[in-house]
C-alpha positions as CSV (number, residue, x, y, z in Angstrom):
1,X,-24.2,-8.6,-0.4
2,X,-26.7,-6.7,1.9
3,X,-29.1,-4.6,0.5
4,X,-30.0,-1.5,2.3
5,X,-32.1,1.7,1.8
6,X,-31.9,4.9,3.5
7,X,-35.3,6.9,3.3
8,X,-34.9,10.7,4.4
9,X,-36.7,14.0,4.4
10,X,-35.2,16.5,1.9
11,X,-34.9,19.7,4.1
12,X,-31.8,20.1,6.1
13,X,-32.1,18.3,8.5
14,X,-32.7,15.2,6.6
15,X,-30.1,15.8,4.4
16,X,-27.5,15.6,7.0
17,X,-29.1,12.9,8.9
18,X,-29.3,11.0,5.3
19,X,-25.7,11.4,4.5
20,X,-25.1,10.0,8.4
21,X,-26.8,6.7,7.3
22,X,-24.8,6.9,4.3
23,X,-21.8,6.7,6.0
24,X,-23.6,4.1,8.4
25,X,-24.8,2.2,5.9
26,X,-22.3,2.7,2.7
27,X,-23.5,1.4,-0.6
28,X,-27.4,1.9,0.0
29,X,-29.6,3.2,-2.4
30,X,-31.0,6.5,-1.5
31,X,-34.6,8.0,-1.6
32,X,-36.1,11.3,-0.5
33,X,-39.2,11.3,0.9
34,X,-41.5,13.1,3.4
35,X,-44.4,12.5,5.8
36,X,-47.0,11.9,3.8
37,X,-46.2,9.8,1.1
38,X,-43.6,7.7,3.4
39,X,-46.3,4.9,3.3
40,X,-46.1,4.8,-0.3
41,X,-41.9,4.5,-0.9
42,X,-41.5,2.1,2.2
43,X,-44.1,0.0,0.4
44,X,-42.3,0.1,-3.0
45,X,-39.1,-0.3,-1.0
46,X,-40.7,-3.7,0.7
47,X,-41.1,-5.2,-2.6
48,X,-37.4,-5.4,-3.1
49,X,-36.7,-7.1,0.0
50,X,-34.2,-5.1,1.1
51,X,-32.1,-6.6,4.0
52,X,-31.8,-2.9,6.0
53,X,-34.0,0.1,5.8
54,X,-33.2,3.1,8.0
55,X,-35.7,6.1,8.1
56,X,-34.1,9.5,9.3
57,X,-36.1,12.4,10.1
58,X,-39.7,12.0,8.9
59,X,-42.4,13.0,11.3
60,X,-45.2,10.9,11.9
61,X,-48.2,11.8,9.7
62,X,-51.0,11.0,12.1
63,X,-53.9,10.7,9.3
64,X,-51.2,8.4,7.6
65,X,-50.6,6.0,10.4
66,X,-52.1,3.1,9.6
67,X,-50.7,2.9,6.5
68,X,-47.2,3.6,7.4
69,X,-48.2,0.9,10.1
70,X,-49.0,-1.3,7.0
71,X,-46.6,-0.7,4.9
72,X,-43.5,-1.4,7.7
73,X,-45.8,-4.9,8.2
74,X,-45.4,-5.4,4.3
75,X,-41.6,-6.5,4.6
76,X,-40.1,-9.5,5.0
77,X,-39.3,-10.8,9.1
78,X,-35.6,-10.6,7.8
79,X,-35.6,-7.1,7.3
80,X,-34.0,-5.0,9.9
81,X,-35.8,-1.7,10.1
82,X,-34.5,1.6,11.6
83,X,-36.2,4.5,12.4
84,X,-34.6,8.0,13.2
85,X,-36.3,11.1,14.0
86,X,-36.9,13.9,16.5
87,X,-40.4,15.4,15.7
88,X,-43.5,14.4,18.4
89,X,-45.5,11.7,18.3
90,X,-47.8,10.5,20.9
91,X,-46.9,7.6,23.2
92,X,-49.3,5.3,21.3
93,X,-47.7,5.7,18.2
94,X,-44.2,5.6,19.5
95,X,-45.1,2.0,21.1
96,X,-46.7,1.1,17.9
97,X,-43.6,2.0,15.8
98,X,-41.1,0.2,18.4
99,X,-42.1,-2.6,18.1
100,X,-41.8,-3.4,14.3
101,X,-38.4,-1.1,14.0
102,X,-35.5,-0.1,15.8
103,X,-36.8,3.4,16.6
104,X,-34.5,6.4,18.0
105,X,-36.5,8.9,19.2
106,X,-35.5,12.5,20.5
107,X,-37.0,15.6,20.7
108,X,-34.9,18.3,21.4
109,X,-31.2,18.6,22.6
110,X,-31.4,15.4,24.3
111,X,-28.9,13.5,21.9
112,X,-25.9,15.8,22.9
113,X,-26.5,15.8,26.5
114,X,-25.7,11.9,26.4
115,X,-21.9,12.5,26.0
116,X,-21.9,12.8,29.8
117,X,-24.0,10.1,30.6
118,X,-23.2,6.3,30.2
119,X,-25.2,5.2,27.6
120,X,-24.1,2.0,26.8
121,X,-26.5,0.5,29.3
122,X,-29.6,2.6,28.5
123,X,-29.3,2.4,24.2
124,X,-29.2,-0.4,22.1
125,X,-26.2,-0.7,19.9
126,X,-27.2,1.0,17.3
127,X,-28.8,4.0,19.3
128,X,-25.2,4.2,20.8
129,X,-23.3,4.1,17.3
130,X,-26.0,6.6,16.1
131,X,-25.5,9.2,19.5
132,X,-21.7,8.8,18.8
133,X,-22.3,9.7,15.2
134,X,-24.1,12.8,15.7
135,X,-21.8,14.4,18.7
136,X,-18.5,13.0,17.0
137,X,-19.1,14.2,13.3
138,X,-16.8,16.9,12.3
């Protein structure tokens, strides 16, 4: 049985985008969180091993960075990491965070303009089920 987590802010917005994972990712455990203790839960969450974590809609703390960079390092190779959000966050840190999760990143209105584009050769698979997800729910 796979074991995922969903981590998610626990204002509006990251309610809704929680219960999206949910639905994404039936069966996970559930943890609220925010941008500066993220570090802390993704590192109790790495001692479980989960096989899936998907983080939706925490902003990048910038005096926290290196620990969240830490703390995503702390889990196993096996576990696939996803990372969901539309705050800013420099080009460095976006970079730094793409390359240890799958990381969906939007700011703004972006995400509902892609309906007219064709995004199945510009997303990965999950950025695509994710786009469709957020236009599509009723």
């Amino acid at each position: 049985m796979t074991k995922s987590v969903v981590l998610s802010h626990g204002d509006l917005d990251g309610i809704t985008s929680g219960a999206i994972a949910l639905l994404q990712f039936p069966g996970s455990a559930f943890y609220f969180t925010k941008p500066s203790q993220v570090h802390q839960d993704l590192f109790r969450v790495a001692k479980d091993k989960p096989d899936i974590v998907h983080i939706s809609d925490i902003a990048v703390n910038s005096r926290k960075f290196e620990n969240i960079i830490q703390a995503l390092d702390s889990f196993p190779e096996a576990t696939t990491i996803y990372w969901t959000d539309h705050h800013p966050m420099t080009s460095k840190q976006k970079r730094a965070l793409s390359s240890r999760v799958d990381l969906f990143h939007e700011v703004g209105p972006l995400i509902v303009n892609w309906t007219n584009l064709d995004i199945r050769s510009k997303q990965s698979a999950h950025q695509r089920q994710w786009a469709v997800m957020v236009v599509e729910y009723p």
